[in-house]
C-alpha positions in Angstrom: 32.5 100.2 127.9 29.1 98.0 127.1 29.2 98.4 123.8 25.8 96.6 123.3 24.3 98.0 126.1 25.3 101.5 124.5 23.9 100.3 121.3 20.4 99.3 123.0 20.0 102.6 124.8 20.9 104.0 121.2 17.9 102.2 119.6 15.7 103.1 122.3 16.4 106.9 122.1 16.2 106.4 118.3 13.1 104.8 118.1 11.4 107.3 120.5 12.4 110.6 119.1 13.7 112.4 122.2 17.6 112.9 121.3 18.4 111.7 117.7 21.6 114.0 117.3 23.0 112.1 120.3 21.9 108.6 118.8 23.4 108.7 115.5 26.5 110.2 116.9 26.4 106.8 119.7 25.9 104.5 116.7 28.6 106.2 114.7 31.3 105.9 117.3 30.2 102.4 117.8 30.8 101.2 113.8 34.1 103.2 114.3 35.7 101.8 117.7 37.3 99.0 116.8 39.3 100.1 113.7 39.8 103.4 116.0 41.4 101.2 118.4 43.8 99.5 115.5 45.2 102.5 114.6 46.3 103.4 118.4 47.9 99.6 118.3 49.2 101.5 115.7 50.6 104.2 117.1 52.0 102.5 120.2 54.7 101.3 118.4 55.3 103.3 115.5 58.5 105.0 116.8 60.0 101.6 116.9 58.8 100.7 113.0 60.5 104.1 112.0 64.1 102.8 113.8 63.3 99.7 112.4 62.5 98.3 115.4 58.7 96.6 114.5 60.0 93.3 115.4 60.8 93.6 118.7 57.9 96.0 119.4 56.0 92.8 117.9 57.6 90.5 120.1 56.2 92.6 123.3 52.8 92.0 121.9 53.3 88.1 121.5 50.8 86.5 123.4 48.3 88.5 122.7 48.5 89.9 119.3 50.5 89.0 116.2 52.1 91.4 114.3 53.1 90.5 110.5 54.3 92.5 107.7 55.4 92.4 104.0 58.1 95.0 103.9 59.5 98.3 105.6 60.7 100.9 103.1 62.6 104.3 104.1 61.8 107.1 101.3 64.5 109.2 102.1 63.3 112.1 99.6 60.4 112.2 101.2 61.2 111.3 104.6 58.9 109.0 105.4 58.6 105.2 106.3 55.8 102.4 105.0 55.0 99.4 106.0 53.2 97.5 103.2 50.6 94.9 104.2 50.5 94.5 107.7 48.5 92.1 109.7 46.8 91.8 112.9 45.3 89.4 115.0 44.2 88.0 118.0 46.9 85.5 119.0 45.2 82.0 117.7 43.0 83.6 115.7 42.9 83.0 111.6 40.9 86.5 110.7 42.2 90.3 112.0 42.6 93.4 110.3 44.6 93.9 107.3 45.4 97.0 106.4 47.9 97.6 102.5 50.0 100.6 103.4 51.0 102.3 106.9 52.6 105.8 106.3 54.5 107.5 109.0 55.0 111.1 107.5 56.2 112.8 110.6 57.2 112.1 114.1 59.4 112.2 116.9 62.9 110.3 117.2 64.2 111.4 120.5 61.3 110.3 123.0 60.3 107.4 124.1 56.6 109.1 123.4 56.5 110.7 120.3 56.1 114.4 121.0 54.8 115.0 117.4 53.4 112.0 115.4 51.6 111.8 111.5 50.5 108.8 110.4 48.3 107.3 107.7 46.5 103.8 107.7 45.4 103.1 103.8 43.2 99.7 102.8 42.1 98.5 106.4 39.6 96.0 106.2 38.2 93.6 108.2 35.5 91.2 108.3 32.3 91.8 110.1 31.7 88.1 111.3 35.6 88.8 112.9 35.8 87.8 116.7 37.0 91.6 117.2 33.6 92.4 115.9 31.5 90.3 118.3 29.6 92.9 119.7 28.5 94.7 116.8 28.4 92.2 114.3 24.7 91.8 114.4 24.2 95.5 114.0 26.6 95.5 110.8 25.2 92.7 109.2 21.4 93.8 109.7 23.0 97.2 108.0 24.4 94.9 105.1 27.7 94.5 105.7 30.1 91.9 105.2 33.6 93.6 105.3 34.3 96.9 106.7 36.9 98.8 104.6 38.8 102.2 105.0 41.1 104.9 106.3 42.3 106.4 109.2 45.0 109.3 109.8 46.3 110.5 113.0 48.3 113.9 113.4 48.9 115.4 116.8 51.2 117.4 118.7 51.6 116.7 122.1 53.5 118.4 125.0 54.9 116.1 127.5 55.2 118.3 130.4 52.0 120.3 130.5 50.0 116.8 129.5 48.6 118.7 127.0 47.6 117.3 123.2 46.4 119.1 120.2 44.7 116.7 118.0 44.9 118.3 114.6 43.4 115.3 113.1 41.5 112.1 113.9 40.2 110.7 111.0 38.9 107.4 109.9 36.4 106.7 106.2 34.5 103.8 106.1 33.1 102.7 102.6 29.5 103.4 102.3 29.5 104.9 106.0 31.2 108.0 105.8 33.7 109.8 107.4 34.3 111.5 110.6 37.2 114.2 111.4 37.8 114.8 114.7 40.2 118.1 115.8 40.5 118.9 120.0 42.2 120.4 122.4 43.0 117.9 125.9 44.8 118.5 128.9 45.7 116.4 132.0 46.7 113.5 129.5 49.6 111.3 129.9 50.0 109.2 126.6 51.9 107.3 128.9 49.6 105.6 130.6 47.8 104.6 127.3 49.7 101.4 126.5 47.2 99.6 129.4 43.8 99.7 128.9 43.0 99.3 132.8 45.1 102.8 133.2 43.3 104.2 130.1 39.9 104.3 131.5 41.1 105.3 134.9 42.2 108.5 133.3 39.5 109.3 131.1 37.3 111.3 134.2 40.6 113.3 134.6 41.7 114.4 131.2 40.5 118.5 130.6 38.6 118.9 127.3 39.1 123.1 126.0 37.6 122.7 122.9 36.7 120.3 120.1 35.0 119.8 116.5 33.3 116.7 114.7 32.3 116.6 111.0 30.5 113.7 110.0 29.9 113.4 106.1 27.4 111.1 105.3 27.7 108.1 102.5 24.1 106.5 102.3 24.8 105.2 106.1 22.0 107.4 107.1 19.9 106.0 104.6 20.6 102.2 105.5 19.4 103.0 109.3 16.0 104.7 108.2 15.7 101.1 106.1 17.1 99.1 109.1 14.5 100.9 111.3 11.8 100.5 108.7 12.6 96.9 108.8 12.4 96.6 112.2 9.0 98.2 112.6 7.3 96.8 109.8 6.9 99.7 107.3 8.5 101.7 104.6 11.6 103.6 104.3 9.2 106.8 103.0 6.9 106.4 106.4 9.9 105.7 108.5 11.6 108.5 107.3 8.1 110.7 107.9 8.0 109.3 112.0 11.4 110.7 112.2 10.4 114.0 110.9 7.2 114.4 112.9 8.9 113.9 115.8 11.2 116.4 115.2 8.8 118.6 114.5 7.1 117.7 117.4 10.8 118.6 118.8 10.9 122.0 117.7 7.0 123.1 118.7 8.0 122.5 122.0 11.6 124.2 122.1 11.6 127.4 124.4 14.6 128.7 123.6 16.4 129.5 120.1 19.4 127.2 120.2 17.0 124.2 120.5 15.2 125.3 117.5 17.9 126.1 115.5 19.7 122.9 116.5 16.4 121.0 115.6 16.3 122.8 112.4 19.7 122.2 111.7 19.3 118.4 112.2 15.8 117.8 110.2 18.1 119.4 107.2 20.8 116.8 107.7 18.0 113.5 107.9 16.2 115.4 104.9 19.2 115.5 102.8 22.3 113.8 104.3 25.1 115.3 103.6 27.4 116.9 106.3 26.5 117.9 110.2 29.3 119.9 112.6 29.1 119.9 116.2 31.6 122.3 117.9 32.4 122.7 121.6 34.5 125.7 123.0 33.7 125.4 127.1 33.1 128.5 128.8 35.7 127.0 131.2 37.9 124.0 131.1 35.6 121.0 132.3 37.1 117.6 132.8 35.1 114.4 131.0 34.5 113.1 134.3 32.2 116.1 135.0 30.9 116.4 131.8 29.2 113.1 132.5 27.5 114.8 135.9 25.5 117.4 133.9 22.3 117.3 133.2 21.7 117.3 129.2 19.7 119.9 129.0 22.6 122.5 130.7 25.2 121.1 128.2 24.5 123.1 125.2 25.5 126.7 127.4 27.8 125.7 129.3 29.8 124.1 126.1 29.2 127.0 123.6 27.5 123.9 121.5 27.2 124.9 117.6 25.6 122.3 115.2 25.6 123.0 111.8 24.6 121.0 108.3 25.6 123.2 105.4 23.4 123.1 102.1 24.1 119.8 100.5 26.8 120.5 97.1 25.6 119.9 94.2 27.3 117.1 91.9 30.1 118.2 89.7 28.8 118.7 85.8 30.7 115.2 84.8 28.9 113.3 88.1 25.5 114.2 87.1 23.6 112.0 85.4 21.9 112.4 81.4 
């Protein structure tokens, strides 16, 4: 994946107007890719932390990445496993990600891929000017950020002869970005074949998507685009913010059909007063990624059952509002 190139194209659709549901979602998966990819590092060895087996699931990544650790401690009440402070990093390299406390709550013992698998990431953070950063380091820092800090969970349930995975949760927080859940249904996946990256993206076109849902809640990373975008064309946040808002208006005058307009609605709520915005998917059919790349964009809200939604922004709790 061109990660820059994906960002360009991003500014470009931003800047213009045309899709800016699509373009925030782009630049959000694009802050979140790299500590998404951590936490499936993670993952690939986890079975081996819980049979206390990290060090030689370590030693397989030598030469590439290096794997440290404070301690490993079995809570046998609770029956779970932690690993406090764990490091890692490019092999060579002084900075990686650090991250205080791994939790594996539930899992699978028997095989060699875990059927069933819950785990929590707690205190990752990593430094923007970090080599594993490269290609979005300039976007981060023009944002204002020096160190990326957060959360991630992963829960899934997966069944190893029909390929098929239900992701009950994807999660991952990001301080003064947000969070994003993520909860889907995939066939045609072999979590096999995910301990290679070459064999990774050579399955993508082929794994079956049957339905999916993305919450994004807002925390001021919204606002720190409009300024970024303000910046970058030489006026205020408050005009900035007005360009966007004509242009969606502009967006919805020329709609023809009622889920454009109330999917243009929905989003001029969401960049008037960030908060939350939903996208669901439940395919009419099974489709595979590979041909959901083929369709033209305009087809894709039918044929996906598309519903976006921003509900009314909550008000603060009585002890959170300011006197």
């Amino acid at each position: 994946m061109n990660i820059k190139k994906s960002l360009s194209n991003a500014f470009q659709d931003f800047s213009i107007g045309k899709h800016l549901l699509p373009t925030i979602i782009v630049i959000i998966v694009i802050v979140f890719i790299d500590i998404a990819a951590i936490l499936l590092g993670v993952t690939l060895f986890a079975e081996s932390i819980v049979k206390n087996k990290i060090d030689t699931a370590a030693l397989r990544l030598k030469g590439t990445v290096d794997v440290t650790y404070e301690e490993i401690n079995f809570n046998l009440l609770k029956f779970n496993t932690s690993i406090k402070n764990l490091k890692i990093a490019p092999t060579g390299k002084k900075d990686g990600v650090n991250i205080d406390l791994i939790t594996i709550y539930d899992f699978d013992r028997k095989n060699e891929i875990p059927t069933n698998l819950n785990i929590v990431a707690n205190g990752i953070n990593i430094k923007v000017n970090n080599q594993m950063l490269n290609q979005t380091m300039p976007f981060l820092t023009a944002l204002g950020f020096n160190n990326l800090n957060g959360n991630i969970e992963l829960n899934y349930q997966y069944d190893a002869v029909k390929k098929d995975i239900n992701l009950i949760k994807l999660s991952a927080s990001i301080d003064k970005i947000g969070a994003i859940d993520i909860a889907s249904h995939l066939g045609n996946l072999n979590l096999a074949l995910f301990d290679n990256p070459v064999t990774i993206i050579m399955s993508l076109p082929n794994i079956l998507l049957y339905s999916a849902e993305i919450n994004f809640t807002d925390s001021a990373f919204l606002n720190r685009l409009i300024k970024l975008f303000a910046e970058k064309n030489n006026t205020s946040p408050e005009l900035q913010m007005n360009i966007f808002i004509t242009k969606i208006d502009e967006q919805f005058a020329n709609a023809t059909d009622d889920y454009s307009k109330k999917s243009i609605t929905t989003l001029k709520k969401f960049i008037n007063n960030p908060d939350k915005i939903s996208i669901k998917v439940n395919p009419k059919r099974t489709i595979s990624l590979g041909l959901l790349k083929e369709i033209e964009y305009a087809k894709l809200p039918e044929l996906l059952s598309l519903e976006i939604t921003a509900p009314e922004k909550s008000a603060p709790k009585s002890a959170e509002i300011k006197k």
